[in-house]
N, C-alpha and C positions, 0 to 999 in steps of 0.2 A: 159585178164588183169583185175585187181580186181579191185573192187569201192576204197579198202583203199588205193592203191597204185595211182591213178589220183587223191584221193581229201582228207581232210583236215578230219581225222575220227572222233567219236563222243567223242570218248576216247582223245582226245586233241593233235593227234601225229600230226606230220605236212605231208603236200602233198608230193609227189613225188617231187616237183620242187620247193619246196619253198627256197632250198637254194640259187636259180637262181633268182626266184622274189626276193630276199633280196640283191644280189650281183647286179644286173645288175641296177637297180632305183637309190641304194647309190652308186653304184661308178660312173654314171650320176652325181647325184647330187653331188660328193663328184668334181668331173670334174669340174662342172659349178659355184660352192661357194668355193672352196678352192685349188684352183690349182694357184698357181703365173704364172705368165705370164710379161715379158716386156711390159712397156704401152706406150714405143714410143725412139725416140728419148733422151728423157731426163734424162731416165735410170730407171724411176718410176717401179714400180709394181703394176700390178691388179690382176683382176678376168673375168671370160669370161662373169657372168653374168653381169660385170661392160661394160666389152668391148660389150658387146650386146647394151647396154641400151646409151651407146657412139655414137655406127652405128646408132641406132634408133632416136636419137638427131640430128644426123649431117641430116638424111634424113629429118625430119620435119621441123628444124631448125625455122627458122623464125613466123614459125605457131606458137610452143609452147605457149609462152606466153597466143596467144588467146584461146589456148588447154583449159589451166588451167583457164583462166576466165571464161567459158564455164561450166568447172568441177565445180567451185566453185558456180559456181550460180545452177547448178543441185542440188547441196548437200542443199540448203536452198528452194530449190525448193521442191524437194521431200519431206522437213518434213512441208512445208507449203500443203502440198498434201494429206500427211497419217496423221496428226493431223485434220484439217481442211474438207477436201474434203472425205477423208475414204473410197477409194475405196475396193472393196469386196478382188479384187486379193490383193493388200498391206496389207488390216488388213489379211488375212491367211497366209501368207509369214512368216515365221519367220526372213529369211534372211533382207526382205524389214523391219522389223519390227525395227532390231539391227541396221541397215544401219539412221534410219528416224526417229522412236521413241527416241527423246533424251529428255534430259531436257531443262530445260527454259535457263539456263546458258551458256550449250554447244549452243543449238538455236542462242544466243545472239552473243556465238565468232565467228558462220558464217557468221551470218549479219556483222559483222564488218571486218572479212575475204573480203567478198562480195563488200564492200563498199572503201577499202586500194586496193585490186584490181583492181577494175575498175577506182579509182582517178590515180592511177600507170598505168593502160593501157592507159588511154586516157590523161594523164598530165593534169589532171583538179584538179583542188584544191590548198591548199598550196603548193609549191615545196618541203617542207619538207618531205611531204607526199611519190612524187614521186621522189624525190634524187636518184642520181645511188648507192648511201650506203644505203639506206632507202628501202622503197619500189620496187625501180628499181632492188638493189641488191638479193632481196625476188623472185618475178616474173620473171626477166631476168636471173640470175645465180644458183637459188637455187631449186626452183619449178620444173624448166625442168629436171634436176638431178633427184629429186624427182619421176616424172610423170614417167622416162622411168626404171629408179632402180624399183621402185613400179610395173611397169609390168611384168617383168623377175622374180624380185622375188618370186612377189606373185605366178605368173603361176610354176613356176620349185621348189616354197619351199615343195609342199609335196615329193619330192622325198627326202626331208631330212628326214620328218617326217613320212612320213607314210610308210616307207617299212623297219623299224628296224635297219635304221641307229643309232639312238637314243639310241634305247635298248641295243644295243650291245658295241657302247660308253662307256652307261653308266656304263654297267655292269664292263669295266674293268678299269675305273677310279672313281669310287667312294670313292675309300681307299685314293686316293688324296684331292678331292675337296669335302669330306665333315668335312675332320680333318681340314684345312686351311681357307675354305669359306665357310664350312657349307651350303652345294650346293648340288643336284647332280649331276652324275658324266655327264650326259646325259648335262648339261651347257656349260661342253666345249665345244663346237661344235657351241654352241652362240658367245661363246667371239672368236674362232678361224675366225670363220664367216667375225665378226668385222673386227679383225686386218688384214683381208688378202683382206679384200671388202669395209664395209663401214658400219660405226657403225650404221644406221638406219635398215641396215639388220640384225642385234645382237637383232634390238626390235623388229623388224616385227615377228622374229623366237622367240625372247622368250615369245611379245604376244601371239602367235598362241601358244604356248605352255602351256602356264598361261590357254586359254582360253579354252584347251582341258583336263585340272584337272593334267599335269604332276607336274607343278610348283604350289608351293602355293602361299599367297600375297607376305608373306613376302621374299621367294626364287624370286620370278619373280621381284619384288623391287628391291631385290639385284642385280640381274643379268642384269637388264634394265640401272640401273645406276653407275654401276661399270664393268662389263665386254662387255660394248658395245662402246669397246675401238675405239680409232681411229685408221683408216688405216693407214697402209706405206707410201701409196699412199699421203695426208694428209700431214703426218710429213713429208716429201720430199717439199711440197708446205710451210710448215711454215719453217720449216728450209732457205731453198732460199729466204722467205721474210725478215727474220733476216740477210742478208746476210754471213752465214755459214755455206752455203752446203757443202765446204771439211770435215764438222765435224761430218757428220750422225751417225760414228759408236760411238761415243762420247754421241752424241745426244739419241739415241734408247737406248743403255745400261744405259743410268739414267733413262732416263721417264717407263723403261723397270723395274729395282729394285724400283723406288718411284711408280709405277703403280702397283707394287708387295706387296707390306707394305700396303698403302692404302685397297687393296683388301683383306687383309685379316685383318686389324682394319675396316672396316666399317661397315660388318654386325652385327660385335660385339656391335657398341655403337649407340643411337640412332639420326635421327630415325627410321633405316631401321630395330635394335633391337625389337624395339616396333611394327613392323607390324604384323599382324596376322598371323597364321599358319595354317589358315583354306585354303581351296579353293576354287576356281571359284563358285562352285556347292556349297558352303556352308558345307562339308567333310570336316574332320581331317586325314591326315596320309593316303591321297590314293593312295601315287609311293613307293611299299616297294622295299626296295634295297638291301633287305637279299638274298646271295646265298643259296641253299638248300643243303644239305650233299650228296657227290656223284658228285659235279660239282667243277668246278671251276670257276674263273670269266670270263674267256673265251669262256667254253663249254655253262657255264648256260647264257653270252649274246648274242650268236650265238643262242642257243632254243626260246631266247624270240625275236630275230630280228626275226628268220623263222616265229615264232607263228604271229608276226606280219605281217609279209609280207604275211601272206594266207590270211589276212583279205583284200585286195587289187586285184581286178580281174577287175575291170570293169576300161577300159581306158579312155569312155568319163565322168565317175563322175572325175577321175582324174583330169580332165581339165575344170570341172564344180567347183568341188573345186577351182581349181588355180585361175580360173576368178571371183571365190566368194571374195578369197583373194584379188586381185587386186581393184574388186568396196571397198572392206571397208577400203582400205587403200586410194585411190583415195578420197573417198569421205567422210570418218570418220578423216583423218589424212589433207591432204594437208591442210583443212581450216584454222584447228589450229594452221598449221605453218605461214600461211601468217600473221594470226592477232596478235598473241603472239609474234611471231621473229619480224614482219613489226614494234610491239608497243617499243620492246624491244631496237632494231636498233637506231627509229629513237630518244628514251631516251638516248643514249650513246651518240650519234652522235652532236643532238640540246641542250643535258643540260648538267649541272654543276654534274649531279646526280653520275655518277658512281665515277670524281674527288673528291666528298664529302667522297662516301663510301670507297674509298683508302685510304684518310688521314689514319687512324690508321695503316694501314701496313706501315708506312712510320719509326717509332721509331723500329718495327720490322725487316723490311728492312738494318736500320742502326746496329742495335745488330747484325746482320748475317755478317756485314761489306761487302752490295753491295754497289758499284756505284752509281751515280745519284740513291740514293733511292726516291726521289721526283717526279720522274719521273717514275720510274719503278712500283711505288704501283700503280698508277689507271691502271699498264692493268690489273694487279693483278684480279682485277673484273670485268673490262669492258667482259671480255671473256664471262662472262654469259647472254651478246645478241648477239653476234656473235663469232667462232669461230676463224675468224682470225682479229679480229679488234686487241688481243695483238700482233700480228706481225706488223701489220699497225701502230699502235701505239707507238711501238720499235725502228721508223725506224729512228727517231730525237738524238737515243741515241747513243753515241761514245763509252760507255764499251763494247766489245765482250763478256765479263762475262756477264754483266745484261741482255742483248741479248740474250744468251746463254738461261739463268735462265727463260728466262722471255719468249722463246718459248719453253722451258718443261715444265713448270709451266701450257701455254695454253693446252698442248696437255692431260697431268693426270689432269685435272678439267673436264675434259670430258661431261659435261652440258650445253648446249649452246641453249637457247630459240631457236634461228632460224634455229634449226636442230636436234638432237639427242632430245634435251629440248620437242621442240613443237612435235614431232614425239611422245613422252613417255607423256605428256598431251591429245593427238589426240589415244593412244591405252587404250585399257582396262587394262593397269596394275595400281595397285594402287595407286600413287603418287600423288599428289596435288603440287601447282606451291611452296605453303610453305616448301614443299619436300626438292625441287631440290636446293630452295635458302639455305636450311640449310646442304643437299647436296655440292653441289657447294662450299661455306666457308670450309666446314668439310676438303675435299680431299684437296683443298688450304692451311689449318694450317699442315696438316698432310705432303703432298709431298714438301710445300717450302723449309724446315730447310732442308730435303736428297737433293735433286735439289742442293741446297746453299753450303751444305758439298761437292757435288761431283765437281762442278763446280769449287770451291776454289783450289780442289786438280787437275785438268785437267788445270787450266789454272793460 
C-alpha cells in the first residue's frame, strides 16, 4: 500500500479515509446539537446536548450553586495570581494568559460577580440583593443551566467545528445567507444550533468561530445578536406563562416572519453596519467563499470538509481542546453573567427605571390600537434584564391580544442581560453593553408593528 493512499499528500489531495473522518465527527455532532427530541411530558423539544447537561444537573443538584461560587471566585483568583503573583507556568501559557490577563474593567465585573454571589449564597446583605427574582434567580435557576450546557458544549463543539461540518455547510448555503444577511453560509449552523438548543450555544459556537479568523467582527456581531435565536424549547415556557399554550402554531409562525425581517434589516443599519470587517487576527477577507470552475457547491464543500477533516488525527487534543473550551467559558463568561444580569434584574425588579423607559411606547402602543397599552409598554423593555420577566409581567393583563403581542415581542428581542446579553459581553465578540441596548430598541421598533399586524389579523 502506497504512502499517498494512507495519508494526506504533499500535492493537497486528501487521505484514504478522510471522507470517514468528515462523516463520522459531524454526524456525532450533527446527533448531539441538532437532533429534536421530546423533552418530557409536556410536549417540549430539546437537544441531547441539552438532555445531557439536564442529567448532569439532576445528579448535582443541590451542590451547584456552591459549584458556581467556587467557579466564580477561581476566575478573580487566578487574575489576582497571573497579574500579581506571575507564576513562570501562567506567564507561558497562552491559554492561562487569555483565561487571566484581562483588563481592569472586566477584573472589576468579577469582583462584583464575586461579591452578588456570595451575599446570594449565604443571604447576607440586602434582601434585594438575594431575592428569588434578583440574585436567587441568577445562582439558583440560571447558572446551573449555564455550568452544565457550558460542559457538553464546549467538550462535543469541535465536532462541529473541526472536522468540515462548517465547510461543507457553507459551501452550499452561501447563495442564501449572504444575498439576505450578508453572512456566510457556514452561520447557519449557529442560528440552527440556537433554535433547536439554546441560544448561548449560537454564541459559544460563533465565538469560537470569530476567534478562529472564520467570522469577521462585524459577521460575528451579527450573528451573536441576531441569529442566536431562542429555542422551541423557551417559546413553549413563555407561551404557557402568558397563558396561551393552545396558540404555539400562531405563536412561532409570527416571531418566525418578524424574526425573519428583523434579520435581514439589522446588519444593514447601524450599529452592527458600522462594525468592522477586519478580523480576530487583524486580516481583511480571510474566508473566501468562491467555488472554483469545475466544481459545484457541493463537490467543492465536500473537498474543503475532507481537506479539513485530515487536519484532525489526534483524539486526546480533541478533548484537550473541548476542556479548553469549557474553562473559558466557565470562567471568562459565567462571571459576567451573574454581575451584569444579578445588576440588571434587580433594576427591573426594585425601580421605577424600566416603567420610565416604557412610557414612550405607550402613544405607540395606542397608534397599533393594542389593549391596556399602559401596561403593555414597560414589558416592552423590561425584557432586556431578564428573559421572562415580559411574560411575568403580562400576567395582570386581561387582553389575549396584548398577551399574545407582548410574548412575541419577548422572544424576537432576543437580548437579555441575564443570559444570551451577559454570555455575548463575557465572549470575545465585539459588542459593548451600548450595543445591545441600541440592539435591543432597534429589533423592538422593527418586530412590534409585524407582531401587532399579525396578532390583529389572528385574533
Amino acid at each position: 500500500m502506497s504512502k499517498n493512499n494512507t495519508n494526506k499528500s504533499e500535492n493537497g489531495t486528501e487521505s484514504r479515509f478522510s471522507i470517514w473522518k468528515f462523516l463520522i465527527p459531524s454526524l456525532i455532532g450533527i446527533g448531539l446539537f441538532m437532533t429534536p427530541l421530546p423533552a418530557g411530558e409536556d410536549g417540549g423539544i430539546t437537544i441531547p446536548v441539552s438532555m445531557l447537561a439536564d442529567w448532569l444537573g439532576g445528579v448535582l443538584g443541590d451542590a451547584l450553586p456552591a459549584i458556581m461560587v467556587i467557579v466564580i471566585a477561581i476566575s478573580v483568583l487566578g487574575v489576582i495570581i497571573q497579574k500579581w503573583i506571575k507564576p513562570r507556568a501562567m506567564a507561558k501559557s497562552p491559554f492561562f494568559k487569555s483565561l487571566f490577563d484581562i483588563s481592569v474593567f472586566w477584573f472589576i465585573v468579577r469582583i462584583v460577580a464575586l461579591l452578588l454571589v456570595v451575599m446570594t449564597f449565604f443571604q447576607i446583605g440586602p434582601e434585594w440583593v438575594h431575592d428569588e427574582y434578583t440574585g436567587g434567580l441568577l445562582l439558583y435557576d440560571l447558572l446551573p443551566i449555564l455550568f452544565t450546557i457550558f460542559l457538553f458544549a464546549g467538550l462535543f463543539l469541535p465536532l462541529l467545528l473541526s472536522f468540515g461540518l462548517l465547510e461543507f455547510v457553507g459551501a452550499l448555503l452561501t447563495k442564501v445567507m449572504r444575498p439576505l444577511f450578508k453572512l456566510p453560509g457556514r452561520s447557519s449552523v449557529d442560528a440552527l444550533t440556537s433554535w433547536l438548543g439554546d441560544g448561548t450555544l449560537g454564541v459559544v459556537l460563533t465565538n469560537k468561530q470569530y476567534e478562529e479568523g472564520f467570522y469577521s467582527k462585524r459577521e460575528a456581531a451579527v450573528i451573536g445578536t441576531t441569529f442566536s435565536i431562542v429555542s422551541i424549547t423557551f417559546s413553549l415556557v413563555v407561551l404557557e406563562y402568558v397563558e396561551l399554550g393552545d396558540m404555539f402554531f400562531q405563536f412561532y409562525m409570527t416571531i418566525f416572519i418578524a424574526g425573519f425581517v428583523a434579520a435581514i434589516i439589522m446588519p444593514r443599519i447601524p450599529p452592527l453596519s458600522r462594525k468592522s470587517t477586519t478580523y480576530s487576527n487583524g486580516q481583511e477577507g480571510q474566508l473566501d467563499e468562491t467555488i472554483p470552475s469545475g466544481f459545484n457547491a457541493f463537490s467543492w464543500g465536500l473537498k474543503m470538509a475532507k481537506k479539513r477533516a485530515d487536519k484532525n488525527a489526534s483524539v486526546g487534543l480533541f478533548f484537550q481542546n473541548g476542556f479548553k473550551n469549557v474553562l473559558d467559558m466557565w470562567l471568562g463568561v459565567v462571571p459576567v453573567v451573574m454581575a451584569i444580569g444579578t445588576i440588571g434584574v434587580i433594576i427591573a425588579e426594585f425601580t421605577p427605571v424600566f416603567t420610565w423607559l416604557g412610557a414612550p411606547f405607550v402613544p405607540v402602543l395606542q397608534l397599533l390600537q393594542v389593549p391596556e397599552a399602559a401596561a403593555a409598554a414597560e414589558t416592552l423593555v423590561v425584557g432586556f434584564a431578564d428573559m421572562l420577566l415580559p411574560a411575568i409581567f403580562a400576567g395582570g393583563i386581561e387582553s389575549e391580544m396584548t398577551r399574545f403581542i407582548i410574548a412575541c415581542v419577548s422572544v424576537t428581542q432576543l437580548i437579555y442581560l441575564s443570559e444570551v446579553g451577559g454570555v455575548l459581553l463575557g465572549s470575545k465578540i465585539p459588542v459593548r453593553f451600548r450595543d445591545l441596548v441600541a440592539i435591543f430598541l432597534l429589533r423592538t421598533l422593527i418586530t412590534l408593528p409585524i407582531i401587532t399586524l399579525l396578532a390583529h389579523i389572528i385574533f
